[in-house]
N, CA and C atoms as an extended XYZ file, in Angstrom:
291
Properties=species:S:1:pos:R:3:atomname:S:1:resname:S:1:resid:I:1 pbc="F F F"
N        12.787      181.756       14.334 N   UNK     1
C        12.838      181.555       15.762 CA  UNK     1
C        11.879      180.425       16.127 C   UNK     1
N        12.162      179.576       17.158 N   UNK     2
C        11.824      178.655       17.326 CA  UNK     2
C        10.389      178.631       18.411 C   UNK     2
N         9.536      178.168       18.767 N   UNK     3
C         8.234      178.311       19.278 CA  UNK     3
C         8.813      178.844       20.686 C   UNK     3
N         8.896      179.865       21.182 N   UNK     4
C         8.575      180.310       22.469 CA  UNK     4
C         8.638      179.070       23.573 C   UNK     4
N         7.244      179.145       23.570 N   UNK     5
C         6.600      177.809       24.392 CA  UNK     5
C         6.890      176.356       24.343 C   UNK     5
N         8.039      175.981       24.069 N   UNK     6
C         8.680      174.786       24.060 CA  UNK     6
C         8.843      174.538       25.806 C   UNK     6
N         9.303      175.686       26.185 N   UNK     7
C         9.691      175.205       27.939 CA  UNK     7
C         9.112      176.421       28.402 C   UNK     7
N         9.192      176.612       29.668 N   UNK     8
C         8.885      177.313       30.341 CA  UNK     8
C         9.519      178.709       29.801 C   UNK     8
N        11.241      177.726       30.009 N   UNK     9
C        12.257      178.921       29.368 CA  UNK     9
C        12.486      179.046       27.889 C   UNK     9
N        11.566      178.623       27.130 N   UNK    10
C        11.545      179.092       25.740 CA  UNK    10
C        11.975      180.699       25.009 C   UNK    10
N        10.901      181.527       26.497 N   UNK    11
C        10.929      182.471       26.126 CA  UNK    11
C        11.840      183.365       25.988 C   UNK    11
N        13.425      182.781       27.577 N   UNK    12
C        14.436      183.369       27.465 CA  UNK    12
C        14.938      183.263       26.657 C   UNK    12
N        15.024      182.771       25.577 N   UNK    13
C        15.632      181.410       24.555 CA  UNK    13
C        15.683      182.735       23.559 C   UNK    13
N        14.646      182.615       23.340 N   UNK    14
C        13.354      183.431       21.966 CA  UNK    14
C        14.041      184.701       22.312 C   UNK    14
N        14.231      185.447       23.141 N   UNK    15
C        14.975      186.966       23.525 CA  UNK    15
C        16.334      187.007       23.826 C   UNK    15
N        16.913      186.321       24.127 N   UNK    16
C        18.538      186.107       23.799 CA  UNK    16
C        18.937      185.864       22.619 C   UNK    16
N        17.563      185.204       21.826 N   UNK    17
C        18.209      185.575       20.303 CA  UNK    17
C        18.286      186.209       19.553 C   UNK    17
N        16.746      187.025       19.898 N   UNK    18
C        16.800      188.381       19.322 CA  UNK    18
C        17.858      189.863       19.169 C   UNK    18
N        18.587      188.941       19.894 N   UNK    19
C        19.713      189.956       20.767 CA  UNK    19
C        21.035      190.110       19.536 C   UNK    19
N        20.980      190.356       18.635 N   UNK    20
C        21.543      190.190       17.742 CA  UNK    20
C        22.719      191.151       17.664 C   UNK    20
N        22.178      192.088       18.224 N   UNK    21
C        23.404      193.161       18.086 CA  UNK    21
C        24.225      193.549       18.847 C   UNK    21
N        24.354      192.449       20.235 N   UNK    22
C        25.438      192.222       21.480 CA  UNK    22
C        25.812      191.296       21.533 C   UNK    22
N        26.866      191.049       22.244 N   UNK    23
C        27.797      189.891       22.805 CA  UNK    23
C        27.744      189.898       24.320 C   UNK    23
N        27.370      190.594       24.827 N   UNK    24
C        27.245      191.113       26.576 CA  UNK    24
C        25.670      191.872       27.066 C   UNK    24
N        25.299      191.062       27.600 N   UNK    25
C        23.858      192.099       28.264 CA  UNK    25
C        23.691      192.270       29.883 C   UNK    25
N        24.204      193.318       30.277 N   UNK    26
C        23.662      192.961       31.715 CA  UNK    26
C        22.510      193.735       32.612 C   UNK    26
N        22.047      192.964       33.281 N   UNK    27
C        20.205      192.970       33.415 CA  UNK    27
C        20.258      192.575       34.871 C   UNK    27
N        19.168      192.960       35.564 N   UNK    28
C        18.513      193.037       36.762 CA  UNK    28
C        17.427      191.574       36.744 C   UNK    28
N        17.597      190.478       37.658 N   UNK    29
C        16.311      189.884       37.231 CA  UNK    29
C        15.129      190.646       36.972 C   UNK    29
N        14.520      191.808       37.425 N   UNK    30
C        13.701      192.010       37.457 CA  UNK    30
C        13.658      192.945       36.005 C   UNK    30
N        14.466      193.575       35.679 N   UNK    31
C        14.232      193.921       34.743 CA  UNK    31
C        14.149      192.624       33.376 C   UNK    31
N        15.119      191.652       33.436 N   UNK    32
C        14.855      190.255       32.710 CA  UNK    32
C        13.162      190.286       32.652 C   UNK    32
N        12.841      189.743       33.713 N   UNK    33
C        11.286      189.411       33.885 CA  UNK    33
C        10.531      190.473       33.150 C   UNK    33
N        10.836      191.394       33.196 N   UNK    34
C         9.609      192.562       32.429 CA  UNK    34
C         9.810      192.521       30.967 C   UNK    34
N        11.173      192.217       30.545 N   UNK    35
C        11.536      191.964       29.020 CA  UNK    35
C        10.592      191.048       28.416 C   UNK    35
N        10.999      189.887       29.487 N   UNK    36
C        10.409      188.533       28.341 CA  UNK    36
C         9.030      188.302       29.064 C   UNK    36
N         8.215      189.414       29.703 N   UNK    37
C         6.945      189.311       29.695 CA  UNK    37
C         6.230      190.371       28.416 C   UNK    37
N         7.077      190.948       27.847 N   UNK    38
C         6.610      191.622       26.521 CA  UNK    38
C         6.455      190.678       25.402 C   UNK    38
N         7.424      189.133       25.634 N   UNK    39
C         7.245      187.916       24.882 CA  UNK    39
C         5.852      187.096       24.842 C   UNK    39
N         5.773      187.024       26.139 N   UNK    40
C         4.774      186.131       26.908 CA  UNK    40
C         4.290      186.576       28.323 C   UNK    40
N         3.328      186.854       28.732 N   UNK    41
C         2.386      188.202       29.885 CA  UNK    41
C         2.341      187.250       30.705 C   UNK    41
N         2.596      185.628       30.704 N   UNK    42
C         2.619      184.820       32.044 CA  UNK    42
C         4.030      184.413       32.524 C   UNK    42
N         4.992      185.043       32.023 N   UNK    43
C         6.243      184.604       32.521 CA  UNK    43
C         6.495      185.222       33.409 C   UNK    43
N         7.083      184.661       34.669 N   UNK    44
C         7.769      185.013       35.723 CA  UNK    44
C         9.192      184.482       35.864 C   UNK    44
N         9.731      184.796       36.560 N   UNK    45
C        11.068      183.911       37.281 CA  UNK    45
C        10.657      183.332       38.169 C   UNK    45
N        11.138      182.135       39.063 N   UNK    46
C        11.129      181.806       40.391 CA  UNK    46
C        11.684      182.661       41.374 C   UNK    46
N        11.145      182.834       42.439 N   UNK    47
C        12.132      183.517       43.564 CA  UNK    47
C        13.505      183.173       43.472 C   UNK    47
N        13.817      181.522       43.220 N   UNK    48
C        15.150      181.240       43.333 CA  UNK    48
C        15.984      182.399       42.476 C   UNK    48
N        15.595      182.795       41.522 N   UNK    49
C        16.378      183.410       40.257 CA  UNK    49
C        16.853      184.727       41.106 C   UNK    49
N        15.719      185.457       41.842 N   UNK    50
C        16.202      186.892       42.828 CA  UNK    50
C        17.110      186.186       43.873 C   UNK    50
N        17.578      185.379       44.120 N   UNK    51
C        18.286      185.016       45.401 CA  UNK    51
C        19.486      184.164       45.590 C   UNK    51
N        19.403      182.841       44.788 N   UNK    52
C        20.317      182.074       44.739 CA  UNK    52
C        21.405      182.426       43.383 C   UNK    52
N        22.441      182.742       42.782 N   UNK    53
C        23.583      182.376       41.885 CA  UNK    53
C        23.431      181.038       41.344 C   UNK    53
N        23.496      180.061       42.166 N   UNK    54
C        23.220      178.891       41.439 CA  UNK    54
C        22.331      178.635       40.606 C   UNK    54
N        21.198      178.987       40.689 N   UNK    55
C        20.308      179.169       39.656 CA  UNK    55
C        20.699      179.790       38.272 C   UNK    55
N        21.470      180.602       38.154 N   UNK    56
C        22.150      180.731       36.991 CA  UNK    56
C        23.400      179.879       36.634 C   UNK    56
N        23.794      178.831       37.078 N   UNK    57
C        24.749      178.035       36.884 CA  UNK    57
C        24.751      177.998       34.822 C   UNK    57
N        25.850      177.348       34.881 N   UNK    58
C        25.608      177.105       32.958 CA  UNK    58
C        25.651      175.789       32.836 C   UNK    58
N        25.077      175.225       33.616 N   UNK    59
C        25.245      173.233       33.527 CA  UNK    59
C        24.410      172.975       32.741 C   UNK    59
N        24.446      172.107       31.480 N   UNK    60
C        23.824      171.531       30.511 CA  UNK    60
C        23.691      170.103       30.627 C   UNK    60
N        22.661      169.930       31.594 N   UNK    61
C        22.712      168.304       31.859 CA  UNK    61
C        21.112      168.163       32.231 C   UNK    61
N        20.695      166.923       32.261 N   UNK    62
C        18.996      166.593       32.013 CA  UNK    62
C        18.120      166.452       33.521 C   UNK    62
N        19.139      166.829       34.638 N   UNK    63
C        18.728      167.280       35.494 CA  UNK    63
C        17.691      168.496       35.958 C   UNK    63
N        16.346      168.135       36.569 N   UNK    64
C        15.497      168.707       36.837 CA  UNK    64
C        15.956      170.656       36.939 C   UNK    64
N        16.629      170.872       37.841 N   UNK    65
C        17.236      172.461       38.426 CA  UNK    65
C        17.856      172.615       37.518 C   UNK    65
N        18.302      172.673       36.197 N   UNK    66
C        19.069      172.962       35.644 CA  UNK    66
C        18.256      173.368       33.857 C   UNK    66
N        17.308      173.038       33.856 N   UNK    67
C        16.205      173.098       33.024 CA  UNK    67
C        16.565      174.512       32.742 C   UNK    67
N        16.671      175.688       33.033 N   UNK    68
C        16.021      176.954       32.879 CA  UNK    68
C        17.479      176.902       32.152 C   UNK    68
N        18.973      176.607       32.291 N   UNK    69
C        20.311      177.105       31.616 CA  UNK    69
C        19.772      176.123       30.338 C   UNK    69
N        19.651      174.689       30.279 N   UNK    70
C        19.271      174.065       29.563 CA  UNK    70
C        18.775      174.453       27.760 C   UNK    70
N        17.111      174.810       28.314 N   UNK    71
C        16.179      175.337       27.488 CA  UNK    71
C        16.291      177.023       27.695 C   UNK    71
N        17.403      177.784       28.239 N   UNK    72
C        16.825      178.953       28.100 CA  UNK    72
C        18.350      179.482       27.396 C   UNK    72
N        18.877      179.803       28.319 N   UNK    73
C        20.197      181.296       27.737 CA  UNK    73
C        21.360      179.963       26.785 C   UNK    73
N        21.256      178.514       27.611 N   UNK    74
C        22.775      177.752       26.868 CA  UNK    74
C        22.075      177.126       25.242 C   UNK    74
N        20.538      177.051       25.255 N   UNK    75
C        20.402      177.262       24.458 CA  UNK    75
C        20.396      177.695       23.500 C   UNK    75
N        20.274      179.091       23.633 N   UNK    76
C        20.381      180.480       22.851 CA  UNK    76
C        21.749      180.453       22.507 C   UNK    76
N        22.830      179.849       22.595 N   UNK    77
C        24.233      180.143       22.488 CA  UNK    77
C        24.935      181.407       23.937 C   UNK    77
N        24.322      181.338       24.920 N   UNK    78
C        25.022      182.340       25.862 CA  UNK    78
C        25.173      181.477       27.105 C   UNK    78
N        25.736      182.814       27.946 N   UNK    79
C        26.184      181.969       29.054 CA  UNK    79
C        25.745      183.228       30.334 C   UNK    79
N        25.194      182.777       31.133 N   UNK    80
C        24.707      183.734       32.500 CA  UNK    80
C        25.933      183.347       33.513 C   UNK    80
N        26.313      184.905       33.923 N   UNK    81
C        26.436      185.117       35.081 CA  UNK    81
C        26.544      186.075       35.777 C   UNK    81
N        26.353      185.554       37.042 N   UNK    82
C        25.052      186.336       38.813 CA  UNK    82
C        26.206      187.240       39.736 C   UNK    82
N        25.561      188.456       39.418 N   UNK    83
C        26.588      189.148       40.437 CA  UNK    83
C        25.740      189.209       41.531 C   UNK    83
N        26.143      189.181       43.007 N   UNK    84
C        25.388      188.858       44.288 CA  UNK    84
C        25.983      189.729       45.229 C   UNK    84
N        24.794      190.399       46.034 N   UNK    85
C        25.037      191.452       46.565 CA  UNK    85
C        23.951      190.924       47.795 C   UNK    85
N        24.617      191.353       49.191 N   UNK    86
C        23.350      191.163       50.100 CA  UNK    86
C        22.491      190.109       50.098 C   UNK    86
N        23.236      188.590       49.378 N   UNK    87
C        22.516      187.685       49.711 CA  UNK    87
C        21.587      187.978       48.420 C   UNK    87
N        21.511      188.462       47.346 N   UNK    88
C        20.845      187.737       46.716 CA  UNK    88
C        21.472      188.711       45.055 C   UNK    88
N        20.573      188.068       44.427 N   UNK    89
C        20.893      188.263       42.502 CA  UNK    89
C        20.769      189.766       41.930 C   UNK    89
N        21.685      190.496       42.240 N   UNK    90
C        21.579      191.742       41.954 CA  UNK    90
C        21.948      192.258       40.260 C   UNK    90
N        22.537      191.393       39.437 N   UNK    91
C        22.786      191.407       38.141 CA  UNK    91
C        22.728      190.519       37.653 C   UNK    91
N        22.516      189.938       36.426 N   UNK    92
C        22.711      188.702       35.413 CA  UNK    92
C        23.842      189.312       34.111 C   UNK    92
N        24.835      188.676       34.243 N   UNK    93
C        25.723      189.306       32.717 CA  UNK    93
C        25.539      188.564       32.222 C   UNK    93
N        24.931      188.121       30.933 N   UNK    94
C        24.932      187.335       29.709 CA  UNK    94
C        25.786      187.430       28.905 C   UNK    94
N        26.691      186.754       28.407 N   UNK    95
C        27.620      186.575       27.217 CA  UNK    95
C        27.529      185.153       26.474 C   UNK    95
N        27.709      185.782       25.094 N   UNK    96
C        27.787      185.119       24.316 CA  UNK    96
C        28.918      184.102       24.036 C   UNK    96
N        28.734      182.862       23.807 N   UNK    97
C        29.918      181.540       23.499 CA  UNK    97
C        29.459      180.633       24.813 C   UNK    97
């Protein structure tokens, strides 16, 4: 596994790979955040991540906002997406491909 701390989102990186024995994970940001602070005790999400969908977009391009799909889950080989409830990020489904 590759250093964590490469990006911010290393760490999602580093725990989506560990993930060895699914093809599908679906997660609460907040429960996300408590995972990959068992990685690393300073990781947070941005607010954006509880609120906006777009923030989970799967765009792989060298654009600033797009950093976290980038270096984190499209890295890892997966793909996020935001189920939205009430205006904001009530699930993340991760799949693999």
């Amino acid at each position: 596994m590759e250093n964590i701390r490469e990006s911010k989102y290393g760490v999602l990186k580093a725990w989506l790979q560990l993930q060895t024995d699914k093809d599908r994970i679906e997660i609460s940001p907040a429960e996300l955040e408590n995972k990959l602070k068992t990685l690393d005790e300073k990781f947070s999400l941005p607010k954006s991540a509880y609120k906006y969908a777009a923030w989970w977009a799967n765009e792989n391009s060298e654009k600033k906002w797009h950093v976290q799909a980038r270096k984190g889950w499209l890295a890892a080989g997966w793909k996020a997406y935001p189920e939205v409830r009430n205006r904001k990020v009530v699930k993340v489904i991760f799949r693999r491909g």
